[in-house]
N, C-alpha and C positions, 0 to 999 in steps of 0.2 A: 764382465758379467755382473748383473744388478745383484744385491743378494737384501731379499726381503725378511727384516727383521721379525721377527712375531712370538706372539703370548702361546703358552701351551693350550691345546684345546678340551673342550671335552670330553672328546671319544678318548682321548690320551692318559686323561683322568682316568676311566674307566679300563682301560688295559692295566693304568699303574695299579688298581684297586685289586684285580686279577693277580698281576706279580703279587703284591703283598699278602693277599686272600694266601694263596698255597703257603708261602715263607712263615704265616704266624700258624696255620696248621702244623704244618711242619717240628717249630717248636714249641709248640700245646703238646703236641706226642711224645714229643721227647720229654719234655717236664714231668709231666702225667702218669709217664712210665715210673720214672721215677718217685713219684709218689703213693701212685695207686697200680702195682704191678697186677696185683688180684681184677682189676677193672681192664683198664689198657692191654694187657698180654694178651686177650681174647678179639679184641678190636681188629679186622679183618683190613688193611690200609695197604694203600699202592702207592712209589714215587717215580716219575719217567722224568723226562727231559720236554721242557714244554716246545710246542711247534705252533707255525702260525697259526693253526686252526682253532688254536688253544686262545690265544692273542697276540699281539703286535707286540715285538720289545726288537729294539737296536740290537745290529749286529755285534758291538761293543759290547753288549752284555755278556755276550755267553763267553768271555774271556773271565768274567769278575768271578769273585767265589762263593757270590748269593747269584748265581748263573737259574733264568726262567727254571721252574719245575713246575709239575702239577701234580698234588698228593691230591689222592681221592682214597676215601675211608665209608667202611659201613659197617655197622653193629649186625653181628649176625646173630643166629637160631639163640646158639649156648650164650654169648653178650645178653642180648634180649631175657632171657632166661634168668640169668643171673641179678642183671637188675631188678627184674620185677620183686612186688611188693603184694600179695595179698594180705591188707591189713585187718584184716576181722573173723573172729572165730560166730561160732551161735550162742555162745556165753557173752562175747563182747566184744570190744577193741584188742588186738594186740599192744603188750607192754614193751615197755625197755629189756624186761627181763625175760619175755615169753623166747619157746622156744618153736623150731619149726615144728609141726606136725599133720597128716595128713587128713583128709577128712572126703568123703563122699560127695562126688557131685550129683545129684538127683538118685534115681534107684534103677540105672541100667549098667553100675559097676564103674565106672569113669571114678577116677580120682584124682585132686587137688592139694596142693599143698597151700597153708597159709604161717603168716609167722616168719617168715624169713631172716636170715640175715641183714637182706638188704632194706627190709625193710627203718632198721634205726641206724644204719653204718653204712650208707652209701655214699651219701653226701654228709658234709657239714653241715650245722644251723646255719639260717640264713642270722647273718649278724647285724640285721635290722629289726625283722622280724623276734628272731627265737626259735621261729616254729622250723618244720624239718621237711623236707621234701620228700615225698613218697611216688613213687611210677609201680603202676598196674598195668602189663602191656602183655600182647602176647604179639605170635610172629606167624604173618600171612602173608604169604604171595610176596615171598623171600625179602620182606621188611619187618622194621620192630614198629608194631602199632602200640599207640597210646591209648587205651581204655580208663573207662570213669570207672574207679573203684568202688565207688557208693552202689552202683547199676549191678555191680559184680554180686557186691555181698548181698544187695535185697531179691536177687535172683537162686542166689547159693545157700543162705543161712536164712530160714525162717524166722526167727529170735529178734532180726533185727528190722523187720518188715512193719514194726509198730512200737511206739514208745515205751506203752505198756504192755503188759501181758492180755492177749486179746484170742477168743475160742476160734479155731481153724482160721486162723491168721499167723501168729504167734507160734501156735504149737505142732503144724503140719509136721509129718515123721521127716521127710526129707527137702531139700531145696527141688528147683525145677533141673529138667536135663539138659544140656549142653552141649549142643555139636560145635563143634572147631571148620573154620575151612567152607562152611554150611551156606551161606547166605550171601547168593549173588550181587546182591544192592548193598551190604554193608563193605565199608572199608575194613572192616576189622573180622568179616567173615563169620562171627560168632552170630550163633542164635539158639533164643533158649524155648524149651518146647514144654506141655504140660503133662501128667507121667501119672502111671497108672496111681500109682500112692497119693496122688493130690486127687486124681477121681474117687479113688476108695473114698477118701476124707469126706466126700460131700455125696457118699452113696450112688453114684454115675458109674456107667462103664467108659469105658478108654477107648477112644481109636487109634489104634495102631497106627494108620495107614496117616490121619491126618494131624494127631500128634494132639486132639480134643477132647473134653470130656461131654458126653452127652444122655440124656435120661432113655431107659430102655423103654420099649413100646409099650410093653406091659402097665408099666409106672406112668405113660405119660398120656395112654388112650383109655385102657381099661378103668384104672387106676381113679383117673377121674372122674369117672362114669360112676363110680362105686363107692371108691373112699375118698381119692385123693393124692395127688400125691406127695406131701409133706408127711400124710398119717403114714403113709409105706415107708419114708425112709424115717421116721419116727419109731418104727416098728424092726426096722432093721439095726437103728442106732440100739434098744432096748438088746436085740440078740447079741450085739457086737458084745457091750458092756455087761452081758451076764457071761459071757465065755473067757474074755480078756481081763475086764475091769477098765475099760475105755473105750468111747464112742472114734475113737481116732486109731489107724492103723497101728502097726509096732514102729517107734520110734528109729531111724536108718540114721541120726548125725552122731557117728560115734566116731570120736578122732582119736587117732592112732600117732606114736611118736617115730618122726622118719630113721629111717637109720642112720647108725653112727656114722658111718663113711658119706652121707649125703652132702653135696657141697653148698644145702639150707644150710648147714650150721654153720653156726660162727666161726669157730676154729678153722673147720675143713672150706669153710668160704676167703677166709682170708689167704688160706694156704696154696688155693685155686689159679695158681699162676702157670700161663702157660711156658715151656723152657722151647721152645721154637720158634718162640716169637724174635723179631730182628728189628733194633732202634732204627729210628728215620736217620744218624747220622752212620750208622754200617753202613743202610742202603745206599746212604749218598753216595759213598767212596766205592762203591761197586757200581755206579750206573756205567753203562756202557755208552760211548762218542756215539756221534753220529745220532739221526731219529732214532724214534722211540717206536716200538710195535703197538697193536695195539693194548690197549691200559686192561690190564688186570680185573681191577676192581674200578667197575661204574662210579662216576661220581652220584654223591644222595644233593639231593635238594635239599638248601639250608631250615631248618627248624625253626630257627629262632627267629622271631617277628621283628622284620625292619631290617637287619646287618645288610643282608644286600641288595630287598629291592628298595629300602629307603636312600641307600647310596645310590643305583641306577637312578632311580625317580630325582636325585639332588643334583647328579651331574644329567639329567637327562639334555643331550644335545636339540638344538632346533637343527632343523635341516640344513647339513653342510656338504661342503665338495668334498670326499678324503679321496688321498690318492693312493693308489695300488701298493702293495707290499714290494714288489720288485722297483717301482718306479723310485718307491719311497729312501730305498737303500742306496738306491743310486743319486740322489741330492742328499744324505746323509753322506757319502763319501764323498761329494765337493762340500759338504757344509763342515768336513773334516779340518779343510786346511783355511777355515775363517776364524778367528780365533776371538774372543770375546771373554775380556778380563774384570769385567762390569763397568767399566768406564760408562757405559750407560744408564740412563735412569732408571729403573726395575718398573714394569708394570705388569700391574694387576689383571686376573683377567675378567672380563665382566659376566661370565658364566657364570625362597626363602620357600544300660541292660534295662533289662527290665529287673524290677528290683521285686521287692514285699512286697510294695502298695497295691502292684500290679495281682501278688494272689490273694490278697485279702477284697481286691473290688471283683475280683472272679468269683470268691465265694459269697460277697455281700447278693452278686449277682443271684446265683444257684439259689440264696437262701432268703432272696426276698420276698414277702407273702403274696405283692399282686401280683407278679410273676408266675409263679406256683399255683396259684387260685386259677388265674387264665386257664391254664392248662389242668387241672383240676377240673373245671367246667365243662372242657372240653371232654372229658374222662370219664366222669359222670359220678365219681370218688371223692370224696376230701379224704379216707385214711390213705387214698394213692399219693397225694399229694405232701400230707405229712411224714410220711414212710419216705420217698425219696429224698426229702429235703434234707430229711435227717441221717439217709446214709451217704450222700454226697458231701453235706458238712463234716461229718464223720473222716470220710476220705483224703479230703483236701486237707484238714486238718492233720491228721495225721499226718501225710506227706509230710506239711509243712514242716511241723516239730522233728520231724526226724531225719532230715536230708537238709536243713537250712544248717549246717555247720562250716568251720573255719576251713575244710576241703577248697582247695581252688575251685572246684564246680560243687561251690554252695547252692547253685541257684538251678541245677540240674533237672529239679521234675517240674520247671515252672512251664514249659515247652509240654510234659508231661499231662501236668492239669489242663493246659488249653485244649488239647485235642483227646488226653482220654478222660475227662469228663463224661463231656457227652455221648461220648462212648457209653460209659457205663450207665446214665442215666438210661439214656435211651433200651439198656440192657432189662435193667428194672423195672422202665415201665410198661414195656413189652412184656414182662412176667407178669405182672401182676393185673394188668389189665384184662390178658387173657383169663389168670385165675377169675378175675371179675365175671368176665364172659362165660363162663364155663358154669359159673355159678346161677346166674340170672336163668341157663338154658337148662340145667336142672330145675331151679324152682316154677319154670314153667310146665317141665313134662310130668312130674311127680307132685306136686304139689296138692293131689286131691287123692291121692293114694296112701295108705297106711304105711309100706312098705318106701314110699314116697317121702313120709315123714321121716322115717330114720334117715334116709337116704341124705334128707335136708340136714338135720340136724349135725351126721356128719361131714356133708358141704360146705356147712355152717362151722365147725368144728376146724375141718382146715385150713379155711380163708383167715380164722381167729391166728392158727400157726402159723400161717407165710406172715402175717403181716409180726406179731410177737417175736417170730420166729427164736423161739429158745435154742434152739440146735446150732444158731447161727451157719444156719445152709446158705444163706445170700451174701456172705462173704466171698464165695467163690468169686473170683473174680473172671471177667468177660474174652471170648475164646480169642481175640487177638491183644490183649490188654501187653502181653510179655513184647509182642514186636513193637507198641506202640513208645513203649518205655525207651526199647534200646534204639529205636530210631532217634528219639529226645535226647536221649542222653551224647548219640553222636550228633547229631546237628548243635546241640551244646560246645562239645568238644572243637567241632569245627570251626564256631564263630568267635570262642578263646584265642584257638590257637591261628587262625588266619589262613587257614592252610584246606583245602578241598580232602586231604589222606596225613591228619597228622603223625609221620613218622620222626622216630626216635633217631635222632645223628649224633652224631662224636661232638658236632659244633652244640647239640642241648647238653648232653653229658659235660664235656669241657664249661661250660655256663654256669654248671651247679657245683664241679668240682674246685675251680679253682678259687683262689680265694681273692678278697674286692682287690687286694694289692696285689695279685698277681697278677689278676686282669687287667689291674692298669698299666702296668709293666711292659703286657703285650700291646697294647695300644700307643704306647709310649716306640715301642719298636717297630711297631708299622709307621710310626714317622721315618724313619729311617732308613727301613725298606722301600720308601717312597723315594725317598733322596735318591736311594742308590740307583733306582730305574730313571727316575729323571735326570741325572748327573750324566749318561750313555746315549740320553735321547737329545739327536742333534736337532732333527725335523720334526714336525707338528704332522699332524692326520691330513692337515693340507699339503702337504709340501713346503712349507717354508721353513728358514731358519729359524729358531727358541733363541728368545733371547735369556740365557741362565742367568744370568747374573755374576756373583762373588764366586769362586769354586771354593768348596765345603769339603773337609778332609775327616775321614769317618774314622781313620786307621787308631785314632786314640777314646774313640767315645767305647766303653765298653758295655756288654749286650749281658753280663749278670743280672741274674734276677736280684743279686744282694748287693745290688748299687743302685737300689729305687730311690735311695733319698739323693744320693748325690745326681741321681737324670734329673728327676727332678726340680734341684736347685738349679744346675743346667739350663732350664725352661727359661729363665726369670732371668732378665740382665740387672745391671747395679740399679740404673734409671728405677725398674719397676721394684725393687726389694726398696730402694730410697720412697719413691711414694706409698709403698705401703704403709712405712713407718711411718711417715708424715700423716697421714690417717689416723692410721692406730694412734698415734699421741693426739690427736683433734679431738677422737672420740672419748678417751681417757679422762680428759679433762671436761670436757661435758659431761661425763657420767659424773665427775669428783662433782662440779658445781650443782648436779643435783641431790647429789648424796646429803652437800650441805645444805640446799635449801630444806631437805626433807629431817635431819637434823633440827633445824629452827622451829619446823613446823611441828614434829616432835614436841618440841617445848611448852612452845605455843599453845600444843591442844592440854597438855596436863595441866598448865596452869587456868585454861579456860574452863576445864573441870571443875577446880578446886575451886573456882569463884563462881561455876554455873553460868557459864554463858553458851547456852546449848546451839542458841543459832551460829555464834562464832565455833563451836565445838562443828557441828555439822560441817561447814566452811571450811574449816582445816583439814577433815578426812577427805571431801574430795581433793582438797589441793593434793593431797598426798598420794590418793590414787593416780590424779593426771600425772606428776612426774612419774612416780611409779612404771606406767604406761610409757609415758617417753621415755625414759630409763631403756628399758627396752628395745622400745624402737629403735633407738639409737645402735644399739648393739648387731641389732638384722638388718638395719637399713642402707643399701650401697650409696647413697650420695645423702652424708649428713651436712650439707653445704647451710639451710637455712637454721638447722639448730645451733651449728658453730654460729651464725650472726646473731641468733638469740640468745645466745647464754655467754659469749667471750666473750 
């Protein structure tokens, strides 16, 4: 019988990637427990015995004692919980030192906690960075969603809705309301509504029913006919402030300390370990022979951008023959008794935002004159025209200053300003054109009438107020303004993370927890894990015989995390530690010859001082700059091949 030699294939790749995928899950769990028991113990995770549906591995495998598995893992309700992070009070930022405490979400009794534990001791610094990782999630539709926390707090704390201190902006009694679960079209199910104490604020009644605030008939028919309606709620601000001593509600953000058993605090958050929990290698030694029923806990969909569909996408196969799982097993047991000690050659197989600029030309846009004029024209107004120019600029600005920070969704309301811009312009000029209207239709019907005059005078009198507006009534913002936001802010979200519903998994958590050397450690041991599925695999996806090569003896390499240097050295044979050194001394001595030329030239220039020869003085500082420069170079550059010719 012929027996056809051949390279492993694709699709084989990708099974092996499978095998190893579970194997470094596997022990990420177990390390991690041991590290962070308060994190991990909560971690909801399953291990079976893998089966072909899972993927293709040799029947030889399931003898070895890295034998197929499949762990699949998900952060649950109380997980989810624990991580999150709400980092901002209505005074400010949460510190290093703050503690948890609760605080009000709008004014229909819902309550929030911010401050967390996790929010400064979840993860490590990132050790490039400095900076520290924070997660805002909450958990829908029995996943951990990733929420923008910038979106959270300008929704929940008034205080931080503007840089400065700014009238019915800044000072609103409460945040908006907040339904969980709510919101068919969001991933994250949240949606925040507008509440009777934000209508008080700006004199409106409330709809219950539609969650709006809108002016009563009285105010918005009579009202104009008569007075007006800025002088009525100028008149209502006057009663408010002679009974209270303020034109704004009674102030509702009053934060309260959680209690001592809460597992926000530090103490009782570390101590949060669950004692039912069972390491991945218990589980192992209790799996039961034979298949597997089915799996416990669903596998999640990987998190983190690229691990595997950039491997699918790298080993992606062209269209090939593979042959069947049964067939396959039976030329792996004639491919048994062929034996291949590498006597052969080994071959290879032949299977490579929008930024600032963007909202500064938005507002050059909004705030250019012939722009505004046009439309101005069209209006019949220039104070319409100056009035919005300036509360759009006003808007956008603000945004800016206040959401453009070091947050990984720095760039959150630029989606924001594109679509609710003209939102709220269009809000404005609709207001104020009608005020126009209203006004012109008065000074036609009264206008030869005594009772007429007044009537002007105060028509006249309110149009001076919308436009002045001292009460800052026009700050309200427009009845869909809260959906437009959180729509931006997840399609933001979306486009970060790469993901259509980005959920929270053990493989994001493992990302952030471990540290850069331990992660290499695991990827150091997926080589190996590799080895060992390909070491079992006789046959290719085709059917043919692999040609292995040399056989590789794993029983002395050992899989400590506390022998990263010695795998390491491992990597690298004599050959390649020999030419490193032969480099490193090329470069050595390049850098020595220029040290001395810079030396001389040193010299050189003091003594061209002291004699004043300014044009050789110039001459010698660049000289010193260019080595200087190469100096450098030298030190970053992988092939100093032409500087060795120039300076040895």
């Amino acid at each position: 019988v012929e027996i056809i030699i051949m390279s492993i294939t694709v699709q084989d790749k990708m099974n092996a990637s499978k095998y190893v995928k579970n194997w470094i899950t596997f022990d990420m769990i177990e390390i991690l427990y041991k590290k962070y028991p308060h994190i991990v113990s909560h971690l909801t995770y399953d291990i079976r015995r893998a089966t072909e549906k899972d993927f293709y591995f040799p029947k030889e495998l399931t003898a070895s004692p890295y034998y197929p598995i499949v762990v699949t893992s998900k952060v649950g309700e109380k997980l989810c919980n624990l991580i999150s992070c709400n980092p901002q009070t209505n005074s400010g930022p949460c510190t290093q030192t703050s503690k948890a405490q609760s605080y009000p979400v709008g004014d229909d009794g819902k309550k929030d906690v911010s401050c967390q534990a996790s929010c400064f001791n979840l993860f490590p610094k990132n050790e490039q960075t400095g900076q520290q990782v924070k997660l805002t999630t909450t958990y829908h539709k029995n996943e951990c969603i990733l929420i923008d926390g910038s979106v959270k707090a300008f929704m929940e704390f008034p205080n931080v809705r503007s840089a400065k201190p700014e009238t019915r902006v800044t000072d609103i009694p409460c945040g908006f309301n907040r339904s969980d679960h709510e919101h068919p079209y969001s991933y994250s199910g949240i949606r925040y509504h507008y509440n009777k104490t934000y209508c008080d604020s700006f004199f409106d009644e409330f709809d219950e029913e539609n969650k709006v605030c809108y002016v009563h008939w009285s105010k918005k028919y009579i009202g104009n006919v008569i007075l007006g309606e800025y002088i009525i709620k100028a008149c209502q601000a006057l009663d408010r402030y002679v009974w209270t001593g303020s034109t704004l509600p009674e102030n509702k953000m009053k934060f309260d300390a959680v209690d001592s058993d809460s597992d926000y605090l530090l103490e009782n958050w570390l101590k949060n370990i669950d004692s039912t929990f069972v390491t991945p290698a218990v589980k192992f030694q209790n799996l039961p022979p034979g298949s597997p029923e089915k799996p416990v806990v669903q596998p999640e969909k990987s998190f983190i951008k690229g691990i595997s569909r950039v491997m699918d996408n790298l080993h992606k196969p062209n269209p090939e023959v593979s042959v069947e799982a049964d067939r396959r097993r039976i030329l792996e047991k004639n491919a048994n008794t062929y034996s291949n000690d590498g006597s052969r050659a080994k071959r290879s197989s032949s299977d490579s935002s929008k930024g600032p600029g963007f909202i500064m030309g938005l507002i050059n846009q909004l705030t250019h004159p012939e722009f505004w004029r046009d439309l101005g024209l069209g209006l019949g107004y220039d104070a319409t025209l100056l009035y919005v120019r300036s509360i759009l600029k006003k808007l956008a600005t603000k945004l800016t200053e206040k959401f453009a920070t070091i947050i990984t969704r720095k760039k959150i309301f630029i989606m924001a300003l594109e679509q609710g811009m003209a939102r709220v312009a269009r809000a404005i000029i609709v207001k104020v054109a009608s005020k126009a209207a209203i006004a012109l239709l008065k000074l036609m019907v009264s206008a030869l009438t005594v009772v007429g005059i007044l009537l002007n005078v105060l028509m006249v009198f309110d149009l001076l107020l919308t436009f002045a507006d001292p009460l800052k009534l026009n700050n309200k913002y427009p009845d869909d303004f809260l959906d437009d936001q959180m729509y931006a802010a997840e399609q933001r979200i979306r486009l970060e993370t790469d993901m259509v519903t980005p959920v929270i998994t053990f493989d994001f958590l493992a990302n952030y927890l471990l540290t850069q050397k331990e992660y290499s450690v695991f990827q150091i041991n997926s080589i190996i894990y590799e080895a060992e599925y390909f070491l079992h695999l006789r046959v290719n996806s085709q059917g043919s015989v692999i040609d292995r090569g040399e056989k590789i003896n794993l029983e002395n390499i050992d899989l400590n995390i506390d022998d990263y240097d010695f795998i390491n050295l491992r990597l690298y044979s004599q050959q390649d530690l020999y030419k490193y050194e032969v480099d490193h001394m090329k470069r050595i001595k390049v850098v020595d010859k220029i040290k001395k030329i810079n030396y001389f030239c040193t010299a050189a220039l003091i003594v061209s001082l002291v004699l004043q020869y300014f044009l050789l003085v110039i001459f010698i500082i660049i000289t010193i700059c260019v080595l200087t420069y190469v100096q450098y170079t030298v030190l970053g550059s992988e092939d100093i091949t032409e500087f060795v010719e120039f300076f040895l």
